[in-house]
PAPALUM-836229 format. One record per residue (C-alpha): chain; z, y, x. Coordinates in pm, whole numbers, plus 50000, padded with zeros to 5 digits. Layout:
PAPALUM-836229
R  chain      z      y      x
R      A      Z      Y      X
...
This chain:
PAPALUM-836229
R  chain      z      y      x
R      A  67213  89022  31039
R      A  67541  89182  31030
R      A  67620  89449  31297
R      A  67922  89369  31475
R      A  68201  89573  31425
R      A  68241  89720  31765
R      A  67893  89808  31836
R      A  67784  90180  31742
R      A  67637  90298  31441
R      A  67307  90420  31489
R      A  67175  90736  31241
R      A  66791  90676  31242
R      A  66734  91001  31034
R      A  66935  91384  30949
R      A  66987  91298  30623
R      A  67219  90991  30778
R      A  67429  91182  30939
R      A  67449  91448  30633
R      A  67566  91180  30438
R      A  67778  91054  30653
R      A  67984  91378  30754
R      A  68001  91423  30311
R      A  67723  91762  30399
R      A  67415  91762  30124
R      A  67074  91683  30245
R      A  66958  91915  30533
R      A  66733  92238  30470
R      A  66448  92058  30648
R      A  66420  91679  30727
R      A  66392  91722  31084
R      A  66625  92037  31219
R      A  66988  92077  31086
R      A  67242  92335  31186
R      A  67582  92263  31057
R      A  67846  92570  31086
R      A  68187  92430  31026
R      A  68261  92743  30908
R      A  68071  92726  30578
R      A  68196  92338  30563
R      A  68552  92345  30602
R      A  68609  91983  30512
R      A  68320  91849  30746
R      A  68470  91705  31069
R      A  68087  91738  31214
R      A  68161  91442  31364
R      A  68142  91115  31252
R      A  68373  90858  31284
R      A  68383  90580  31582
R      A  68086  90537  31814
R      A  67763  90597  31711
R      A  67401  90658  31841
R      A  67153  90958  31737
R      A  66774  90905  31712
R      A  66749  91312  31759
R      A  66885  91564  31996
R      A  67221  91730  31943
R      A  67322  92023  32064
R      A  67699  92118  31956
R      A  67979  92414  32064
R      A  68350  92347  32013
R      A  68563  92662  32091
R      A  68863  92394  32220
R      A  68871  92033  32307
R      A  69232  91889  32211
R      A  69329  91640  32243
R      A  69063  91507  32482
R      A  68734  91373  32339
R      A  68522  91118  32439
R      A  68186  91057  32525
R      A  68021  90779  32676
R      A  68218  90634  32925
R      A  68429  90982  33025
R      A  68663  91231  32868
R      A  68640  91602  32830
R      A  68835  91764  33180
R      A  68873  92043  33044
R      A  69046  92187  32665
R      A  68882  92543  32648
R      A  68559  92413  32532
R      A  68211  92499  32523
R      A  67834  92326  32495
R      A  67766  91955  32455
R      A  67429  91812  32521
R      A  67297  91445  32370
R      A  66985  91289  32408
R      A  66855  91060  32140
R      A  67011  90714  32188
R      A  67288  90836  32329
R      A  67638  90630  32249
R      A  67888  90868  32109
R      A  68260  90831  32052
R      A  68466  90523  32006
R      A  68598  90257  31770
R      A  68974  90332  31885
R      A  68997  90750  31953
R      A  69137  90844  31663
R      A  69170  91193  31723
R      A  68775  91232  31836
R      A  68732  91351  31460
R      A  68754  91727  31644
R      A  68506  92007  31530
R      A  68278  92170  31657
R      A  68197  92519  31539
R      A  67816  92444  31556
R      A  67617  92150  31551
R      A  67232  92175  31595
R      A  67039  91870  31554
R      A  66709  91818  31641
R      A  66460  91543  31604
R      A  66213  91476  31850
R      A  65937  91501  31550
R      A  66038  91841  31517
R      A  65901  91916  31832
R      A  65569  91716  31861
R      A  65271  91964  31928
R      A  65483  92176  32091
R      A  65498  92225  32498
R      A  65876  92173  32424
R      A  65831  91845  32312
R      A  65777  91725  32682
R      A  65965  92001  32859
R      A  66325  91913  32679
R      A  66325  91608  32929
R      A  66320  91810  33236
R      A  66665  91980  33115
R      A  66925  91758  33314
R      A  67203  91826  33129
R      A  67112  91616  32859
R      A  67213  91325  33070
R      A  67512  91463  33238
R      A  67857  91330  33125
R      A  68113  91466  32942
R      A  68315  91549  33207
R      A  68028  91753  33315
R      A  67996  91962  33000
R      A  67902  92338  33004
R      A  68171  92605  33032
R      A  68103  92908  32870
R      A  68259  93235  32963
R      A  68293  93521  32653
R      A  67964  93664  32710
R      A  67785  93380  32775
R      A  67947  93225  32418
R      A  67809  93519  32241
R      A  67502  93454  32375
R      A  67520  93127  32275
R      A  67634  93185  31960
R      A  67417  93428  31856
R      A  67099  93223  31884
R      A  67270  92932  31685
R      A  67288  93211  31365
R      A  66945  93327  31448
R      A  66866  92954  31383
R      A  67137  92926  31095
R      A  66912  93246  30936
R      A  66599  93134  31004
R      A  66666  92768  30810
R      A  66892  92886  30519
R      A  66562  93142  30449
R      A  66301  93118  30294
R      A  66081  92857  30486
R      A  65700  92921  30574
R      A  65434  92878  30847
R      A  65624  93089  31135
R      A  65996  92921  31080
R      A  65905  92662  31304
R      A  65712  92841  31611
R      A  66029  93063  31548
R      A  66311  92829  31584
R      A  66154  92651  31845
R      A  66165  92924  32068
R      A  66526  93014  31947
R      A  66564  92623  32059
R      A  66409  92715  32404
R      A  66586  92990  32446
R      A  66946  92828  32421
R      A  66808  92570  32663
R      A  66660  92811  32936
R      A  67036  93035  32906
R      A  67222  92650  32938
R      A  67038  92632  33245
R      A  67138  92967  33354
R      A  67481  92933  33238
R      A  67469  92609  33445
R      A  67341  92740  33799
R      A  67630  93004  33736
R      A  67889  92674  33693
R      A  67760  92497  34029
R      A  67835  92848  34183
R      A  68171  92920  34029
R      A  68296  92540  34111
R      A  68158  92557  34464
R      A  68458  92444  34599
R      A  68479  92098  34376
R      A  68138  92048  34486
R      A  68206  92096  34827
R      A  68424  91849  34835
R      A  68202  91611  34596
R      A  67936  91676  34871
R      A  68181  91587  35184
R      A  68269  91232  34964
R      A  67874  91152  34959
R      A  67839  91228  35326
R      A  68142  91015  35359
R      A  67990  90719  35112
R      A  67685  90711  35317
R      A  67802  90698  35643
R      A  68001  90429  35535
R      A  67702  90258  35364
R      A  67457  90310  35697
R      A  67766  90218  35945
R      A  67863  89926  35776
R      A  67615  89597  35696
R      A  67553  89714  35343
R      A  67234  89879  35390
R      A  67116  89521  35545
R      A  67207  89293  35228
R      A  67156  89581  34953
R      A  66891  89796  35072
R      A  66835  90151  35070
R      A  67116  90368  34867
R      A  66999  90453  34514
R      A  67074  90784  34386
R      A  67243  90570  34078
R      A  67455  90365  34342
R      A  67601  90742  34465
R      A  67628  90869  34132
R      A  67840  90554  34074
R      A  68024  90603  34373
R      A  68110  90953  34265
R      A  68219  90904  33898
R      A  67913  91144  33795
R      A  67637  91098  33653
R      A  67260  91081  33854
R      A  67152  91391  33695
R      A  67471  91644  33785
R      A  67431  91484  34103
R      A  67100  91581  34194
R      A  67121  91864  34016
R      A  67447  92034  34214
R      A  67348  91869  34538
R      A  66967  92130  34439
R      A  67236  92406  34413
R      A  67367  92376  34687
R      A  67135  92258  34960
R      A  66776  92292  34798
R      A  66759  91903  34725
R      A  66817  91669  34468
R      A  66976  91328  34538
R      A  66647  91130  34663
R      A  66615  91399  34942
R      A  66944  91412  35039
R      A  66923  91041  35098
R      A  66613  91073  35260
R      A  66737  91296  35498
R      A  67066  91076  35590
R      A  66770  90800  35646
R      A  66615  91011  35909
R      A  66925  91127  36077
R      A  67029  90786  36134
R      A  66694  90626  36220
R      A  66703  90953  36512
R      A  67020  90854  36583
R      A  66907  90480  36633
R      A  66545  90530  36791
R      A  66726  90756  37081
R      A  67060  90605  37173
R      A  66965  90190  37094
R      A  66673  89974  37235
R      A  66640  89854  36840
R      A  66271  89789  36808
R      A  66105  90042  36553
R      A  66077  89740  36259
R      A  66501  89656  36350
R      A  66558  89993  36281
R      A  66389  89953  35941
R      A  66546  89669  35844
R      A  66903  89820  35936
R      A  66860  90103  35740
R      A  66780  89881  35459
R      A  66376  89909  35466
R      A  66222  89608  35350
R      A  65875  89680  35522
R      A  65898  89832  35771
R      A  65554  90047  35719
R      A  65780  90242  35479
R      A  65957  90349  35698
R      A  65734  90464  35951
R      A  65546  90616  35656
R      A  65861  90785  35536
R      A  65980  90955  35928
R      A  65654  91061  35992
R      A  65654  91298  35707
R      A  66001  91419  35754
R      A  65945  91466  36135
R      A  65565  91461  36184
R      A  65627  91247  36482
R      A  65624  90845  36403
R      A  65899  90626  36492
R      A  65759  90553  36825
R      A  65642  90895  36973
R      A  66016  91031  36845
R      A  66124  90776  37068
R      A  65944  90895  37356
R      A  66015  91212  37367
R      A  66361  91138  37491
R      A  66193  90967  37824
């Protein structure tokens, strides 16, 4: 069947994407670092949208004009790290200018990894699903840093290969990904005041949602419908909101839940299962499940209390 023209190309392997960026078959079948600096007529990029079946890991000293990825653009035109996950859509039919380089490019494919503890731990790095508008900053140091494990991986693959290269670059690997988590803690911090304000607009959505009858006909907020809400994605989300207050996304909403059922339970003659289903419960055992271990008290002896 012939793959319609707008839908993304998909690179099942590294050699793919070698091919397709005019680079000769990678070092190893399963890791690639490409260093637009040896391969001054490689765009490491490839043209129009396309999916990865590996991980890619890339830094680009500047972003100009603005690039695309997924559904956002670049905010920013100083550059710095970009994280994909495999299946990931990349680019666009119609940017013509997305063709921009990046001054490394580490792909990795999840094979590479298997029998490794990494091989499960690379999903619990967020940033792999955060958008591009949510891309990592790097100041000068933390660039060399950055930059100096990429050419301890660059050294480690162009020598000559035998049965430590891999335990080696995989910790290289970890390495960059424990300092991009670093690096990122230190963004929440620096951009305190954007997230301040992202953080008064989700206090702001869900009173809205709660005061409103949305919570009736849609149910209890989802972490998604916020992230929606906010033009983020889930993961930066829950991940700034941990920064800030100690707790991701589900907690926060938990604890909006809880402030309203209070709120309701002490000021309303709502019965305990009204409550539930105005605060978008559908049983309302969950609910009751769900106070009790926020408050230790259950709906009815919170209610109580205030007689």
């Amino acid at each position: 069947m012939k793959r319609e023209e707008n839908s993304p190309h998909k690179f099942e392997s590294l050699s793919d994407a070698h091919r397709a960026l005019g680079l000769p078959k990678p070092l190893h079948p399963l890791i690639s670092l490409i260093n637009s600096a040896d391969n001054q007529n490689v765009t490491s990029r490839p043209p129009g949208s396309h999916v990865l079946s590996f991980y890619k890991i890339s830094y680009r000293p500047k972003f100009s004009p603005k690039i695309k990825y997924g559904q956002d653009y670049y905010d920013f035109d100083e550059g710095g790290l970009l994280f994909a996950s495999p299946n990931q859509v990349i680019g666009g039919n119609n940017d013509s200018n997305e063709r921009e380089c990046s001054l490394y490019t580490l792909l990795i494919h999840p094979d590479f990894l298997w029998n490794y503890p990494l091989a499960k731990k690379i999903k619990q790095y967020g940033f792999f699903s955060y958008s591009a508008n949510e891309a990592l900053h790097l100041s000068d140091k933390e660039r060399t840093t950055i930059i100096s494990i990429f050419k301890i991986i660059e050294e480690e693959l162009n020598s000559r290969i035998d049965d430590f290269s891999q335990d080696v670059i995989i910790s290289q690997i970890e390495l960059l990904l424990n300092y991009a988590n670093r690096f990122y803690k230190r963004q929440f911090i620096t951009r305190k005041a954007a997230s301040n304000h992202l953080l008064q607009k989700l206090e702001e959505i869900l009173d809205e949602y709660f005061t409103g009858e949305r919570s009736l006909s849609q149910g209890i907020p989802t972490v998604q419908y916020l992230s929606e809400k906010l033009n983020i994605s889930a993961s930066y989300l829950s991940d700034m909101l941990r920064s800030l207050t100690g707790q991701n996304a589900q907690q926060h909403i938990h604890n909006k839940l809880i402030e309203k059922a209070k709120e309701k339970l002490s000021t309303t003659s709502l019965s305990v299962s009204e409550v539930a289903y105005e605060l978008g419960f559908e049983h309302p055992q969950s609910f009751s499940k769900l106070f009790k271990t926020k408050t230790n008290l259950s709906p009815l002896q919170f209610r109580r209390s205030f007689n």
